[in-house]
ROZA-619032 format. One record per residue: x, y, z of N, C-alpha, C in turn. Coordinates in pm, whole numbers, plus 50000, padded with zeros to 5 digits. Layout:
N
XYZXYZXYZ ...
END
This chain:
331
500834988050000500005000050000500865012550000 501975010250073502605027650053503475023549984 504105013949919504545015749762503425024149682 502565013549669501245022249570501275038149564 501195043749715501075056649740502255063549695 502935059749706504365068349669504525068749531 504175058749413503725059949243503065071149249 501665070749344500805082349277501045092949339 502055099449446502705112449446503355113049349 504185105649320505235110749218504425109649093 503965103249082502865105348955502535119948960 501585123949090501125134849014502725149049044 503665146649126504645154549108504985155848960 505195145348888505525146248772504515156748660 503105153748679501985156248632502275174148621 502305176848815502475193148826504295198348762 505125189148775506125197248669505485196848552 504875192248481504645188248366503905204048366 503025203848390501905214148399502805230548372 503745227048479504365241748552505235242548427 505435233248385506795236748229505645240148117 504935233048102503975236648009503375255148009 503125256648098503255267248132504095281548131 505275279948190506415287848133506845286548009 506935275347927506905275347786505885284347679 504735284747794503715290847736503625307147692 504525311147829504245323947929506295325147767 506905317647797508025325947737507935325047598 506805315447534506915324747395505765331047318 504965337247438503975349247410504955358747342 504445370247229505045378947122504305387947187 505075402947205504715413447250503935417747092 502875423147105502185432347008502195443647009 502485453646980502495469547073501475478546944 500835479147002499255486446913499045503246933 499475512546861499315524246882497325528346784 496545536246885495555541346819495665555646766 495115562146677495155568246605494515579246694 493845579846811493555589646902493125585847035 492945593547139493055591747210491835584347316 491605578347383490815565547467489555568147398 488385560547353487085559747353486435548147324 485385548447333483975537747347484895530047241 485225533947103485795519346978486785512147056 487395515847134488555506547189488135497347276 487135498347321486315492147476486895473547410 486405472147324486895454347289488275452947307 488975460147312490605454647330491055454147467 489665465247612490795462347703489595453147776 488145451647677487915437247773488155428547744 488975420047598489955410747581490855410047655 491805424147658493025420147800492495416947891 491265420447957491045421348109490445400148133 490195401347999489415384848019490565374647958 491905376947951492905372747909492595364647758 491715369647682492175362647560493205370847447 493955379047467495125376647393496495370547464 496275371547619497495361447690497085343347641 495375343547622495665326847587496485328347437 496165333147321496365340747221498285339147160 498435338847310500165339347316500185352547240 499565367547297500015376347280499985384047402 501085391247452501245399447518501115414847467 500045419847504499595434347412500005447147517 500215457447401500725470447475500275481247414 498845487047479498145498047422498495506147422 498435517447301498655530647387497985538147314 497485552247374496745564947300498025569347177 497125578647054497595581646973497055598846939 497655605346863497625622846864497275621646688 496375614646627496575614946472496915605746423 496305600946266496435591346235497985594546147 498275606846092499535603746051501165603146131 500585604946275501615605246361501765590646410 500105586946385500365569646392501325562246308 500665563846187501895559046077503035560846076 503395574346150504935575146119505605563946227 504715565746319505425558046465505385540346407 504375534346271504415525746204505925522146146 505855534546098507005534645958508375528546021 508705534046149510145538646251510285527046307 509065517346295509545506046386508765506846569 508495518446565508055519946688506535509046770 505885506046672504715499746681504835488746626 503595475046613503535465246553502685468846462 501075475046497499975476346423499845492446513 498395496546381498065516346431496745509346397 495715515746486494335509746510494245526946437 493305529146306493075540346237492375540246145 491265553046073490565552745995491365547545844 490605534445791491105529045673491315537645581 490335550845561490665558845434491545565245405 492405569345541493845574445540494865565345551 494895552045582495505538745482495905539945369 494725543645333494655540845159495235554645064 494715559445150495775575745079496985576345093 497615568945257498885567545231499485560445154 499125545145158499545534045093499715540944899 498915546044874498595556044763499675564044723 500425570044823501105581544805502565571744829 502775559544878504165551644843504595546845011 503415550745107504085543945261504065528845203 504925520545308505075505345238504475504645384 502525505045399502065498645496500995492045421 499975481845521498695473145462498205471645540 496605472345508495175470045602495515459245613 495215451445713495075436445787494055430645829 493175441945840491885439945843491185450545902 489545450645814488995463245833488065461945869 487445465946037486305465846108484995472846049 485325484746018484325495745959484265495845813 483895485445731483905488745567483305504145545 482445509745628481945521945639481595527845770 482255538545774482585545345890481385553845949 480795552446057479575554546144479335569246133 479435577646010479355587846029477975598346004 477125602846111476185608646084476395623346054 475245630145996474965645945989473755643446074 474105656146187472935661846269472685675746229 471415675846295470465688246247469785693546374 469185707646361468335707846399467025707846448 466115704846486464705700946493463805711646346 464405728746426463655730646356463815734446171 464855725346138465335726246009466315711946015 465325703046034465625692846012466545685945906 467245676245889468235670845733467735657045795 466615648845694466385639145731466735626645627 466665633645502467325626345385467935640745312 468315631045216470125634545189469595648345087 468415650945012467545661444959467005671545028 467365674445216466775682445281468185688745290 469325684145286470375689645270470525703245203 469905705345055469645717644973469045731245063 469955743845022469355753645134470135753145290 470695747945311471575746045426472465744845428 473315755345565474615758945594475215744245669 476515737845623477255729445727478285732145782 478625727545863480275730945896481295722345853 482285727645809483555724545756484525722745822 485655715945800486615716645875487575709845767 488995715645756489605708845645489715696645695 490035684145606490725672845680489505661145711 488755671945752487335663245814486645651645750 486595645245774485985630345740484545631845654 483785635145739482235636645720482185643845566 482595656145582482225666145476483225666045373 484185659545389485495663545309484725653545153 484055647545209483125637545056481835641145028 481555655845088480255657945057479465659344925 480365661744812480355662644716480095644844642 481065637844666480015624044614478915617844664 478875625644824477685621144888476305630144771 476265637744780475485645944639475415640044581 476005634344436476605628144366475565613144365 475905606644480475185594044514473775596544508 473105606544576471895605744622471035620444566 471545620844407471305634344330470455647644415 471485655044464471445662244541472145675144489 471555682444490472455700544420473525703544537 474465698644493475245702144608475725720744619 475325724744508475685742144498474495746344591 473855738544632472615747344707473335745744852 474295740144890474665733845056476165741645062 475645749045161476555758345168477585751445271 478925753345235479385745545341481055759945412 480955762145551480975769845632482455767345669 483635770045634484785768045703485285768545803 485685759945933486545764146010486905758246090 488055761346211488445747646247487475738146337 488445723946357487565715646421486905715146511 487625724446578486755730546732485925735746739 486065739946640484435749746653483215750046571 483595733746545482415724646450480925730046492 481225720846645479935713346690479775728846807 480645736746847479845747646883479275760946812 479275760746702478955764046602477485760746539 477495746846580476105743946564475355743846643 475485741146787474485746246914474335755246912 475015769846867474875781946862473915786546737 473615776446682472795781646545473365788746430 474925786446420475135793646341475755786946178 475295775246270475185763346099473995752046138 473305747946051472135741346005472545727946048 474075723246006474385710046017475985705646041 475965694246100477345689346170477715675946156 478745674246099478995659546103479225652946207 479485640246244479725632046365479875617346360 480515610246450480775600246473479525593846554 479045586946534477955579146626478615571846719 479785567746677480655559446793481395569846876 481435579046868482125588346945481705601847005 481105609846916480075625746924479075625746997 478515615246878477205620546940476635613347031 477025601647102476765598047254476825607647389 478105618547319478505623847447477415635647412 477835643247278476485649647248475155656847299 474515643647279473145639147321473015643247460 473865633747562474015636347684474325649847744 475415654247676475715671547750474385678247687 473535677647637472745687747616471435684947647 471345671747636469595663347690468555661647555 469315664947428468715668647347469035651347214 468035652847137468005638947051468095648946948 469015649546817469125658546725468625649346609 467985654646526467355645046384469325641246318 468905629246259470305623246233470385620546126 471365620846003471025617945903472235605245930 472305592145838473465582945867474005583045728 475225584645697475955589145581475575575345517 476225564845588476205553645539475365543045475 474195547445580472855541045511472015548545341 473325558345344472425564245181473945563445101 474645551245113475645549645007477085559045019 477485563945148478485569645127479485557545229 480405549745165481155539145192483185548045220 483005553145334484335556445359484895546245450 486055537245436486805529645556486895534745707 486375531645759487045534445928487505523945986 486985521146073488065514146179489055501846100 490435505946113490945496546035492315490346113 493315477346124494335477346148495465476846059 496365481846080497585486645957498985483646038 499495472545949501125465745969501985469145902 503075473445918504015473945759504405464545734 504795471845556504995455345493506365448545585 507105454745639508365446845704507995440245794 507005444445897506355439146004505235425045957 504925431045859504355416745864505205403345811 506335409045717507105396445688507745394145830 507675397545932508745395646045507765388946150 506725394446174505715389146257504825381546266 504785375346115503215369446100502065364746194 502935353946228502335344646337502005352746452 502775358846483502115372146624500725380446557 500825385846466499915396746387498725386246372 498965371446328497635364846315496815360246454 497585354646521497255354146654496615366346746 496875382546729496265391446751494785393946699 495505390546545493595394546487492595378846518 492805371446524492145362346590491615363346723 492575371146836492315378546944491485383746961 491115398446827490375409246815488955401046805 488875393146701487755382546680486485383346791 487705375246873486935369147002486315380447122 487235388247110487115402547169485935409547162 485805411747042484765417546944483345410746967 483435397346931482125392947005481745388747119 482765390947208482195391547338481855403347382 482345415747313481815428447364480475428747270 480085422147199478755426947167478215420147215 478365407647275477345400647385477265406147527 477955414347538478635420247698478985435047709 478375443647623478995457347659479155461947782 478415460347888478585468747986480015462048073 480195451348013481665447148101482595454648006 482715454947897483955462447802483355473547839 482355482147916482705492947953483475494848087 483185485548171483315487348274485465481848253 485605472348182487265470948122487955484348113 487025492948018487675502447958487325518048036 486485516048131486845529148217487505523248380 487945511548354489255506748474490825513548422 490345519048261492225522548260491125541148221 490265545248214489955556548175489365565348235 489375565548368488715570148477488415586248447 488995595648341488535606848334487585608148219 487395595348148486405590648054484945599848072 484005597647979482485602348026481915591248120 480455592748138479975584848214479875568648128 479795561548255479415545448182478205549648070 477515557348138475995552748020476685556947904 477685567947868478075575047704478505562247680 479795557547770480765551947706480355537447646 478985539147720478225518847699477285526247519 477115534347539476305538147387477415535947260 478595547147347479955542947226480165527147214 480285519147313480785509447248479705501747179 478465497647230477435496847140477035499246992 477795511346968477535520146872478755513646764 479405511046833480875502946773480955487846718 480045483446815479565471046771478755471146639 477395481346646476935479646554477475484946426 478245489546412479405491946269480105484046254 480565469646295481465460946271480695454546214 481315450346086480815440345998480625423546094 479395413946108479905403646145480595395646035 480905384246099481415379945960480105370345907 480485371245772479475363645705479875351945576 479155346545490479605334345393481775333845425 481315331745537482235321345527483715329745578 484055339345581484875351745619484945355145725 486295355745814486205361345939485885377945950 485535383646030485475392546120486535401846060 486495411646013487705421045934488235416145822 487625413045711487615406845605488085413845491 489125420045430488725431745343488035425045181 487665434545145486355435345067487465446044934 488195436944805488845446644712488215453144654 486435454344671486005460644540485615473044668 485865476244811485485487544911486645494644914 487915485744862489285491444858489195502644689 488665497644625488445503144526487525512744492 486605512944540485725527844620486235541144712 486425534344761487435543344891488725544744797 489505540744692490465549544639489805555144547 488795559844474487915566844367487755580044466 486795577744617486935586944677488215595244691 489175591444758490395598044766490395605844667 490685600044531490935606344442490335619344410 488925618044459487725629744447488475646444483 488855640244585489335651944704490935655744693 491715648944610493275650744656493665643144502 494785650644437495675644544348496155627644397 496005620444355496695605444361497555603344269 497625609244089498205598044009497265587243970 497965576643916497285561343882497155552843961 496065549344031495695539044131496955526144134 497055527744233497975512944262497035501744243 498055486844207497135477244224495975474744310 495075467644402494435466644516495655459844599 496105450644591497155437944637498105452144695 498145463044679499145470944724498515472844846 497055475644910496475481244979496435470245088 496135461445098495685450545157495975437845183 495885429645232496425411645240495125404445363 494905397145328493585389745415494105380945487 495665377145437496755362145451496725364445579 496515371245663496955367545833495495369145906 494415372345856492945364245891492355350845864 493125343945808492855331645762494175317045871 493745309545942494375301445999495455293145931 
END
């Protein structure tokens, strides 16, 4: 009998080295990821720190390292230098760079179209894209929303000479328009106008760019080409990460809020920040026939460079294959 007993200690001694090596093997060849965003903390990020917080990029064998960002081209540069692995950033400035000769690539793109509404006011409502005519907007160079207002026209035959559009900087978009001194304002649904709504108590008529055919890239992740020949297996293992991330925050927002105001404590309130991420969810493509979750789509790559073009000298379109690679969403 204490022969017997003494097999099955050492049995399971053996069992728990076994375990404990398995383990540190595990723990030493996790790949640091280091993820710069294109601005600074909000509701879109909420899926990445309730993935960290629920350890699926440590099962993942990734060790991740967030950080805020000041701009998407300050992202890229910090891309270019080596400084980063991936820049979490609007796809359409991807594509303008990639355009203009950066050697970076989408890896995959959350937002085939970017959540961007025009608000109004009640009593001069913009409810479709024809109430637009006769009304002042605000401008801002650079600006996302308006900088395509012209194919948004275009799309949804609209006089765009009748829409006056109001220059000036970004700051003084959206107070500009509480003040009445423009008709209309662009915005982020994942970001604006949650907080918006709330600072003022007010529900503004909304127009959604997207639902009347205006297809600009947003949320996108971007590797360089060196980084991805160097990293693969880390970079695939991340977006597989994001995956899982992603749909657990749409089954679970109020925990990816509650993740993401544990590192954001000067954040807005839970209720904004649970609308932002909500709001985030519902702009992510799920995946569908057969395609994971950030799938790119060459003929949205090919839209979104027509746009560019609209607005800014390009030259001759690069291939698509310049813009993009799907090779590290696929197992």
């Amino acid at each position: 009998m204490m022969h017997v007993r003494r097999v099955i200690r050492g049995a399971a001694l053996v069992a728990t080295t076994a375990i404990t090596t398995l383990v540190a093997s595990q723990g030493a060849m996790a790949e640091e990821v280091k993820v710069r965003f294109s601005w600074k903390l909000k509701g879109e990020y909420g899926f990445f720190y309730l993935g960290e917080q629920k350890g699926i990029y440590k099962d993942a064998g990734v060790t991740l390292k967030l950080g805020e960002g000041a701009g998407s081209q300050a992202a890229l540069g910090s891309l270019i230098q080596g400084q980063e692995d991936v820049v979490i950033l609007p796809g359409i400035f991807a594509i303008s760079a990639i355009q203009k000769g950066m050697p970076v690539k989408i890896i995959a793109l959350y937002q085939p179209e970017s959540p961007i509404a025009l608000i109004s006011h009640a009593e001069k409502a913009v409810k479709t894209p024809k109430d637009l005519e006769g009304k002042t907007i605000a401008h801002a160079v650079g600006e996302t929303g308006t900088s395509y207002l012209n194919a948004f026209c275009e799309i949804n035959q609209v006089d765009c000479s009748k829409v006056s559009k109001v220059q000036m900087d970004s700051q003084s978009r959206v107070p500009q328009f509480l003040q009445g001194q423009v008709d209309v304002v662009s915005v982020y649904k994942t970001n604006d106008l949650p907080v918006l709504e709330d600072k003022t108590g007010q529900t503004f008529p909304t127009l959604d760019m997207a639902e009347y055919g205006l297809a600009i890239p947003g949320m996108a992740v971007v590797a360089s080409d060196a980084g991805i020949a160097e990293k693969a297996t880390a970079l695939k293992s991340f977006l597989a990460a994001n995956a899982k991330a992603i749909e657990m925050t749409r089954s679970d927002p109020a925990a990816a809020t509650a993740a993401l105001k544990a590192v954001w404590q000067a954040g807005p309130s839970d209720k904004v920040v649970q609308r932002q991420i909500e709001a985030t969810s519902a702009s992510i493509h799920a995946p569908s026939s057969g395609t994971p979750v950030g799938w790119v789509d060459e003929k949205a790559i090919g839209d979104a460079l027509k746009l560019v073009g609209s607005t800014e000298e390009i030259g001759d379109p690069k291939p698509a294959s310049t813009f993009f690679t799907n090779e590290l969403l696929t197992q």
